[in-house]
N, C-alpha and C positions, 0 to 999 in steps of 0.2 A: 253460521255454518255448523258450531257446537250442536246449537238446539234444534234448531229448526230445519233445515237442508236435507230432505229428503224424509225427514222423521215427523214432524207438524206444522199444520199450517201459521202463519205468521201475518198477522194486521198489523199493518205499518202506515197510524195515521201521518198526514203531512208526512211522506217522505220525500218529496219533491216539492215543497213549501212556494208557494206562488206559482204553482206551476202555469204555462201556457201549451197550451196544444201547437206541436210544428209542426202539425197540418192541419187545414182546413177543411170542409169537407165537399165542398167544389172539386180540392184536388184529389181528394180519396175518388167523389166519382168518377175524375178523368182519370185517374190508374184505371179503374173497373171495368171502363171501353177498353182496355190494351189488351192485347191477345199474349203478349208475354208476360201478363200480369195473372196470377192466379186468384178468383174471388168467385164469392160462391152469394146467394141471396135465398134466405130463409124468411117465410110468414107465416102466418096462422092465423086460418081464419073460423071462426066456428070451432077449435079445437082439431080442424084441420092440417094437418103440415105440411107445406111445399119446400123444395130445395131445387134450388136452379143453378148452373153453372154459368159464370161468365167467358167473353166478354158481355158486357149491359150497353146497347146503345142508348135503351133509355130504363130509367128503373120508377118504382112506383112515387107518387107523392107525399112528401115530407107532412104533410096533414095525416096523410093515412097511417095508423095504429099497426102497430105490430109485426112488424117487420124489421129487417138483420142484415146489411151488408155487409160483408167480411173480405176484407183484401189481404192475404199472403206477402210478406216479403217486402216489405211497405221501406224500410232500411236499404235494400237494392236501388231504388228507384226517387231516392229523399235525399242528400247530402244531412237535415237535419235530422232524420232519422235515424238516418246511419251515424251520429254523433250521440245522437239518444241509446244506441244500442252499446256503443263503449262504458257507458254507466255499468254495463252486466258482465264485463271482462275478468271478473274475479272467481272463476274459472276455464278453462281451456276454451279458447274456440270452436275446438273440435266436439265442444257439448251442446253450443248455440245453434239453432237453430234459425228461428227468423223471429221479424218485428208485426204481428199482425195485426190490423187495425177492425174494428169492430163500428159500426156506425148504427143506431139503432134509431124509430121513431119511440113512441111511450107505448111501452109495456113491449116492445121486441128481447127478444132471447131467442136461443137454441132448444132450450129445456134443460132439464137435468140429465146430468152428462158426467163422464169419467175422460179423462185424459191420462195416459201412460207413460208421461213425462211429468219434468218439474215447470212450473209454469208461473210467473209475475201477470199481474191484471193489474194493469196502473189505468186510474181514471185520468182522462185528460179535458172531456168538457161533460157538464151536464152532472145526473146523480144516477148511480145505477142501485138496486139493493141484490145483496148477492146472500145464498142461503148455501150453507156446507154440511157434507154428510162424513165422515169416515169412510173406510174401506169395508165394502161388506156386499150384499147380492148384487152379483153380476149382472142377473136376468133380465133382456130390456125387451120394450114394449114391440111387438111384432106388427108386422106392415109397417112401419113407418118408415120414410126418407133417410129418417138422424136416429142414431143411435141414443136413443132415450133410455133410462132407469126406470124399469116397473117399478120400483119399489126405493122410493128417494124419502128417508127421513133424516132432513136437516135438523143438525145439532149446534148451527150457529146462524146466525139473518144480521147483516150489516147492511146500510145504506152509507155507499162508499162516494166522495167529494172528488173534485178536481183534486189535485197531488195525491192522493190515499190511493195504499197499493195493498193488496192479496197477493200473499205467497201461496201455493200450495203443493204436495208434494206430489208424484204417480198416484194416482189411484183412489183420492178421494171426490166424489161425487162432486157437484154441485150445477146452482140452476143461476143466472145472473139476467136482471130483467132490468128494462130503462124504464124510472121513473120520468119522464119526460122524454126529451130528443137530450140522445148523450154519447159519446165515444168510450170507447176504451180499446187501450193497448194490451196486446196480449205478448210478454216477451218469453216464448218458449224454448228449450231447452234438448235438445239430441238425445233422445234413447235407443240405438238399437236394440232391436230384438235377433236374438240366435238365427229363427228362420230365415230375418232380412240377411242378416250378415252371411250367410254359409250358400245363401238363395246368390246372392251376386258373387262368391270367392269361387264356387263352383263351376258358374258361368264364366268367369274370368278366366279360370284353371285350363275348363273346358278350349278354350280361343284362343291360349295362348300359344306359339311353338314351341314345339319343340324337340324330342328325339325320335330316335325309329317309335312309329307307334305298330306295335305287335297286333296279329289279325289271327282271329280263332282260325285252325284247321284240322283239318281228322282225315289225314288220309290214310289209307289203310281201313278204313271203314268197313263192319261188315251191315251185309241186310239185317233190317231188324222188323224183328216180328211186332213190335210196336212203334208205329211210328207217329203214335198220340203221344206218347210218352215223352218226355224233356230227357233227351241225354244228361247222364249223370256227367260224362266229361266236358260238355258244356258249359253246364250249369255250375262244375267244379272251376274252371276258366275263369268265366265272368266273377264270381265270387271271390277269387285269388287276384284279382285285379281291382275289388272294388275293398278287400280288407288289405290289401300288400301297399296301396297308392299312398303316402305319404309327404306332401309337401313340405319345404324345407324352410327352416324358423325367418330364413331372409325373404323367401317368397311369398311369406304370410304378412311378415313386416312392410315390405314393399305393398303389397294389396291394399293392408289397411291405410297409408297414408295415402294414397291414391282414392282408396274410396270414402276415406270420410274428408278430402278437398275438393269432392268433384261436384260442383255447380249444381243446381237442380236443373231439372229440363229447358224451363223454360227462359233459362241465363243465356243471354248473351252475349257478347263484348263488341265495342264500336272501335274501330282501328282509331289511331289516331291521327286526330285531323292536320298536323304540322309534319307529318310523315318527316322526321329527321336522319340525317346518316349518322354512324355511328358517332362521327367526331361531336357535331354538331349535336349531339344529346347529350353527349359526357360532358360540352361546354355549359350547357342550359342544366343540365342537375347539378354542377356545381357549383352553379347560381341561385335556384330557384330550389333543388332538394328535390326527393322522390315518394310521395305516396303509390300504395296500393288501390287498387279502383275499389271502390265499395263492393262491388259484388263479387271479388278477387276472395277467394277461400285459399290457406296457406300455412303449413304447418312443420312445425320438425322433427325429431326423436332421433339420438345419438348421430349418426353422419347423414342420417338421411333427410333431407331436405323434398318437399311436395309442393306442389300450388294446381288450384284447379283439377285435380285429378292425375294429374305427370309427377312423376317422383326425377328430381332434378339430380342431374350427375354434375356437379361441382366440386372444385378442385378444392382442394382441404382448407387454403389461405379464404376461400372465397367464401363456405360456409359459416364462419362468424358475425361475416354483415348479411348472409341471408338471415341466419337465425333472429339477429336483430333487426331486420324488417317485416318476420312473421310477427316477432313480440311487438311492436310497435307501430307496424302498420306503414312505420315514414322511417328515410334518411333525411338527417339535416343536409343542409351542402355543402359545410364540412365535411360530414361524412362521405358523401360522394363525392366529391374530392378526391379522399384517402381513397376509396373502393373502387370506382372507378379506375386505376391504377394496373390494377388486375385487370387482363385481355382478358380471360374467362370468366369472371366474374360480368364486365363491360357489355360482353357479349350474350348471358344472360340476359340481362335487365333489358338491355336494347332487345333483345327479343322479344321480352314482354309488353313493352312500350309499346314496338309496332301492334301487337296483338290486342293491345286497350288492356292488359291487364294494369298495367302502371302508368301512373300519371306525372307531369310533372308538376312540382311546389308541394307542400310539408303538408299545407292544410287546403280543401277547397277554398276555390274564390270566394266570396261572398255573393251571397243572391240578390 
């Protein structure tokens, strides 16, 4: 984190020493048919580029050269995935973004490319070689699908093995191509940008209730001899309403825990199938214990507690076993237990539960 974290890039052979891929790639193409699965399919042919969205009922053949399917969110829809993704917890959640998986034939890529986040490429089957450039012209090749680099001169060429991983930071270039049929994981990393963030606080701002809202008027009006012209007390109005508006340091607190827990689009939760009453679930988590569902986003900052995009109003005693279900993801049944105890607390989680955010037992079944 000293050296490397956002400052230079980092080859880390064997960091995952004997690794195996926990997926295979039968199952990456059956995410690719799912319509709540986000994947994209890149080829080139002739120097051509194509970029196609899924879902894929069927995709090209495995003989065929030069071609890229890329799955989104691959940790949502894997239990081992999503256990491959707690390797990267050694910053906030709220920086993580998703697990993507990469499936390529020999000689498939994207091309040379820039990503504006922090980014890990762990190899998981096969060998890719990967070519890195520093931060330097932006300018990318025009008509194209993908956002390509006119102007890519790599300053390092590695051919990367199963466990061997690339760190890279924002902003620097690169092009990663399969020498063979190979995977790689892409474990990316949450950057907003100002537009994004101010583009939805605004929108939020805009929706939310709230007081008398004041409506321009002018009466007493006289005729005016220009009525091309923008009134000056109009235009003084609107301006005093767009520099005077000031939201309040709790409103902006509350926004952002809400919006950096709130699902991606195409998240969605499956009620749970044992539909429990309240008793009857506080009996079975103090037996079995409570995980977060994998696709469950969930976060905290001094009293304020968030999940999925809701900023949670809990009672002060009940806050310390949230907190410690954002950090860890699980209660034991000990702990729920003790927690459960609290009616407000109780009455949380059982609302989660119904909803599929919360599961019962500490860790998934076994597959």
């Amino acid at each position: 984190m000293r050296r490397h974290w956002q400052r230079a890039p980092l080859l880390a052979r064997g960091a995952f020493p004997g690794f195996a891929s926990p997926i295979e790639p039968a199952a990456l193409f059956g995410l690719s048919a799912r319509d709540d699965v986000e994947s994209r399919l890149v080829a080139r042919d002739n120097g051509r580029w194509t970029l196609r969205h899924g879902p894929f009922e069927r995709l090209p053949s495995r003989r065929r050269p030069d071609w890229t399917l890329l799955v989104q969110g691959t940790d949502l829809h894997d239990d081992a995935m999503h256990a491959l993704m707690t390797r990267f917890r050694f910053v906030p959640d709220a920086r993580v973004d998703d697990l993507m998986v990469s499936f390529a034939t020999d000689g498939g890529g994207v091309g040379p490319h820039v990503d504006q986040y922090d980014v890990f490429l762990l190899q998981a089957r096969g060998t890719r070689r990967w070519r890195i450039a520093p931060p330097g012209d932006p300018t990318l090749v025009p008509g194209m699908p993908l956002k390509l680099l006119a102007r890519f001169e790599p300053s390092e060429d590695w051919v990367l093995e199963p466990g061997d991983m690339l760190y890279l930071p924002p902003g620097w270039g690169h092009d990663g191509v399969a020498v063979g049929e190979c995977m790689t994981f892409s474990i990316g990393f949450r950057a907003p940008s100002r537009l994004e963030f101010l583009t939805a606080f605004l929108a939020a701002a805009a929706d939310a209730p709230g007081g008398p809202d004041p409506r321009f008027g002018d009466r007493g009006r006289r005729v005016d001899a220009h009525p091309g012209a923008l009134p000056d007390d109009l235009a003084r109005r609107l301006r005093d309403w767009a520099v005077g508006w000031r939201p309040s340091a709790a409103e902006v607190d509350r926004f952002v825990g809400c919006w950096l827990t709130e699902p991606k689009a195409t998240v969605w939760f499956e009620r749970s199938e044992r539909g429990l009453d309240p008793a009857r679930f506080a009996r079975a988590a103090a037996l079995d214990g409570l995980r977060l569902d994998r696709r469950s986003r969930m976060a905290w900052r001094g009293a304020g507690v968030f999940a999925n995009g809701e900023a949670v109003d809990a009672p002060a005693p009940a806050r310390r076993w949230l907190r410690r279900l954002a950090d860890r993801r699980a209660l034991t049944a000990a702990e729920c237990s003790r927690a459960l105890a609290d009616d407000g607390l109780a009455a949380i989680l059982h609302g989660w539960y119904d909803a599929g955010w919360l599961r019962l037992g500490e860790t998934p079944a076994p597959r």
